[in-house]
C-alpha positions in Angstrom: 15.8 45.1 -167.8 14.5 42.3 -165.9 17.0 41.7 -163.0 14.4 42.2 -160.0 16.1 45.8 -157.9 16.1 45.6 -154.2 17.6 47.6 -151.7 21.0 45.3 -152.0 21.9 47.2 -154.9 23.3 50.7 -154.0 21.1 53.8 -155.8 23.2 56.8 -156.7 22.7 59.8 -154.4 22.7 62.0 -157.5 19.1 61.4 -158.8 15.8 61.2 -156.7 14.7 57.4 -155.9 10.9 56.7 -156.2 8.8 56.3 -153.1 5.6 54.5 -154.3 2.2 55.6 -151.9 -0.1 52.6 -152.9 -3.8 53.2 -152.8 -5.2 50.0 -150.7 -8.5 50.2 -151.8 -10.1 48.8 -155.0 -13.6 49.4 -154.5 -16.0 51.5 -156.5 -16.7 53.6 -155.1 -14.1 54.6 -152.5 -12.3 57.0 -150.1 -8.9 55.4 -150.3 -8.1 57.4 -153.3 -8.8 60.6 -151.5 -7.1 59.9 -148.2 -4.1 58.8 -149.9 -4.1 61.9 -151.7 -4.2 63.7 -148.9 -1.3 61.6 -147.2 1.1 62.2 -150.2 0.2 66.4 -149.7 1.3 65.7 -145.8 4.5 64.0 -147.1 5.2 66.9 -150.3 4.5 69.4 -147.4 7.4 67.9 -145.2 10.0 67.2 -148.2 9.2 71.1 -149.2 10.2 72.0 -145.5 13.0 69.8 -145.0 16.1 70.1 -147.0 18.3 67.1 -148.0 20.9 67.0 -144.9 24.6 65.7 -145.5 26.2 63.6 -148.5 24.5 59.9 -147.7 20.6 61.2 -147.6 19.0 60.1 -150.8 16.7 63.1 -152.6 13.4 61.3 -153.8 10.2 61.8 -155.4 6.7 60.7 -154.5 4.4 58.8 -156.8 0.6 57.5 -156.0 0.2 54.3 -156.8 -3.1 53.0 -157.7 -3.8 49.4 -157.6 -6.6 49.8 -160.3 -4.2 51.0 -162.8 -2.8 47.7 -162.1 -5.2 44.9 -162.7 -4.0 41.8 -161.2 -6.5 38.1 -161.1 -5.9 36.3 -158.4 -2.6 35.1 -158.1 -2.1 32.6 -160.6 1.8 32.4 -160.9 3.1 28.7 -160.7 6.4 29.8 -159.6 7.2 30.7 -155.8 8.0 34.2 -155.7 10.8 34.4 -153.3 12.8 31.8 -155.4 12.3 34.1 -158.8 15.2 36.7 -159.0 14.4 38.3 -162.8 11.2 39.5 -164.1 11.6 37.2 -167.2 10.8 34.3 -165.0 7.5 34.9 -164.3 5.0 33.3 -166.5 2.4 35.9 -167.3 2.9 39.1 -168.5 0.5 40.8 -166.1 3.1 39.5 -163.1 6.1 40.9 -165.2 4.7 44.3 -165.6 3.7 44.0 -162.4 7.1 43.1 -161.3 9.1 46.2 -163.1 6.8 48.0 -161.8 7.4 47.5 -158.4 11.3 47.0 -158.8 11.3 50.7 -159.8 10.7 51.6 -156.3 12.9 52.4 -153.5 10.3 52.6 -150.8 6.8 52.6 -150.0 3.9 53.8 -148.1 0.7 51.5 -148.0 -2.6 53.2 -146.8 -5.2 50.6 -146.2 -8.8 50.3 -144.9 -10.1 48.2 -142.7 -12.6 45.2 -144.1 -14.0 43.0 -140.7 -10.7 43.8 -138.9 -9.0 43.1 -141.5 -7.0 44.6 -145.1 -8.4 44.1 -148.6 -8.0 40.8 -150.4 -6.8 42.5 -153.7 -4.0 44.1 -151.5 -3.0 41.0 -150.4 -3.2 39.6 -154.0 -1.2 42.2 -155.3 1.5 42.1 -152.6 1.3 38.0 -152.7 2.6 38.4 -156.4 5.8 39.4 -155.9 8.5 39.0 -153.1 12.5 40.1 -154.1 10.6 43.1 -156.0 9.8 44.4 -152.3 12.0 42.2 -149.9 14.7 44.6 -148.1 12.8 48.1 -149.1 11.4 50.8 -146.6 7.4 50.7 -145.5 5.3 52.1 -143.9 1.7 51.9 -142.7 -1.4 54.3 -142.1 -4.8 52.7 -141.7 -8.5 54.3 -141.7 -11.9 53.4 -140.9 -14.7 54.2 -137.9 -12.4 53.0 -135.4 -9.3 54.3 -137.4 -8.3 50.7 -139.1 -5.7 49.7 -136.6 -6.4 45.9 -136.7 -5.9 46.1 -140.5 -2.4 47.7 -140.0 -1.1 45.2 -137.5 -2.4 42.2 -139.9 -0.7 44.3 -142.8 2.9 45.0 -140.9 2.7 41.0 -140.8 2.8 40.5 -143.8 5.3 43.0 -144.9 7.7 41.7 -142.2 7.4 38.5 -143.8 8.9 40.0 -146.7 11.7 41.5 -144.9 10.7 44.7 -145.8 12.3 47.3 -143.2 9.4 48.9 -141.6 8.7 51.9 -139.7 7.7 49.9 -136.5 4.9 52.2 -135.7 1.8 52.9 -137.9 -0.8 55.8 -138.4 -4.3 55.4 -137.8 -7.2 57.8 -139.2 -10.5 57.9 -137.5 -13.4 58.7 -139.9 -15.5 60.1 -137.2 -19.0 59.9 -137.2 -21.9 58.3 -139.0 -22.4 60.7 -141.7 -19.0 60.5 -142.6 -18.8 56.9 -142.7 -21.5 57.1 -145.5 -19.3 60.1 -147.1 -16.7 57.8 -147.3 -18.3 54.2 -148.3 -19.9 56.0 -151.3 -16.8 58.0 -152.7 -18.0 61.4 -151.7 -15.7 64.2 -150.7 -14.4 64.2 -147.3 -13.1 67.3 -147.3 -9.4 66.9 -147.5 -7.9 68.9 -150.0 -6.8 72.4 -150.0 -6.8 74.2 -146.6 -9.5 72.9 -145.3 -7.9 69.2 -145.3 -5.0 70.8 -143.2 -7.8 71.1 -140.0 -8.6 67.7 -140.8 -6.3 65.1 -138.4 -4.2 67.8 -136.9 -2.3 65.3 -134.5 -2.4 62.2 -137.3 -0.9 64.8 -139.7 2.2 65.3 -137.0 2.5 61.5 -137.0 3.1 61.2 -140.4 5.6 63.2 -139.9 7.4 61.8 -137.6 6.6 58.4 -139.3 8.2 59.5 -142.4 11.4 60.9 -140.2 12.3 57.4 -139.5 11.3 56.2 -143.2 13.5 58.1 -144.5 16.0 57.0 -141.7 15.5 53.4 -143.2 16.0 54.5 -146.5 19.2 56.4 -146.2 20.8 53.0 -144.5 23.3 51.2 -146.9 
């Protein structure tokens, strides 16, 4: 129960592996919640219309996950993460539920704002946490803001690289165009992204993902 899963240990091709989608944002209120909503229906919409290919891809499921369900302080572990190889090591329980947590992933996808060029603190904090819990898995990055968050991806792909974390090289940016939609989006309103509507909503981003998630799942087929 506590031994820390990475990608070292082979996962059975004969059950689904989870692919986390981590909400970036904590703020209340917030878009995140809603964009990364709508980037998990652009990823359901390509595993629905692209069947499993040969005997080494790995069938998976998608899961959002949202940092407020996981409340973290700032980190306040004594140990150094990338020298603790079992959940039971850490000190506070918060950091070992936080740990199996994470080790029950195979993969994820982190959509982030963009705060003064650059990602959320408490996405930082929560990532900081932890280190063989994500060390050697899949990511991937999409960004949004006015200018589409790009600056915030590039200081987030960083990071994760530092973790040796096999990422997708190249990330996803979302312009929120416009003014009024800035203020949609800093108070929590609807952006208009679900249902059909949110499928006329970043037309080209939407083919990115796609093609993002391609070589994810490239990554995440290796051995």
């Amino acid at each position: 129960m506590g031994d820390i899963l990475s990608s070292a240990t082979p996962a059975a091709n004969t059950f689904p592996v989870k692919i986390g989608i981590i909400i970036g944002s904590q703020r209340t209120p917030r878009a995140g919640d809603q964009i990364a909503t709508w980037v998990l229906s652009i990823l359901e919409e390509y595993q629905a219309n692209t069947p499993l290919e040969g005997s080494t891809s790995r069938p998976y499921s998608l899961h959002l996950i949202d940092l407020n369900d996981h409340p973290l302080p700032l980190f306040n572990e004594p140990g150094i993460p990338s020298r603790i190889t079992s959940s039971s090591e850490y000190t506070h329980a918060h950091t070992r539920e936080w740990s199996q947590f994470i080790s029950s992933f195979a993969g994820f996808v982190f959509v982030t704002p963009q705060y003064n060029w650059g990602y959320p603190a408490s996405l930082k904090n929560a990532i900081d946490y932890l280190f063989n819990e994500w060390k050697g898995k899949p990511a991937m990055v999409v960004s949004y803001g006015g200018h589409g968050g790009g600056k915030a991806a590039q200081g987030l792909k960083v990071v994760l690289q530092g973790l040796r974390m096999r990422l997708v090289d190249e990330h996803v940016e979302l312009v929120i165009g416009g003014m009024d939609e800035m203020k949609k989006a800093a108070r929590g309103r609807p952006l208009g992204l679900d249902g059909e509507h949110g499928r006329k909503i970043w037309v080209p981003e939407s083919a990115q993902i796609g093609l993002r998630w391609e070589k994810f799942l490239e990554l995440l087929n290796q051995r």
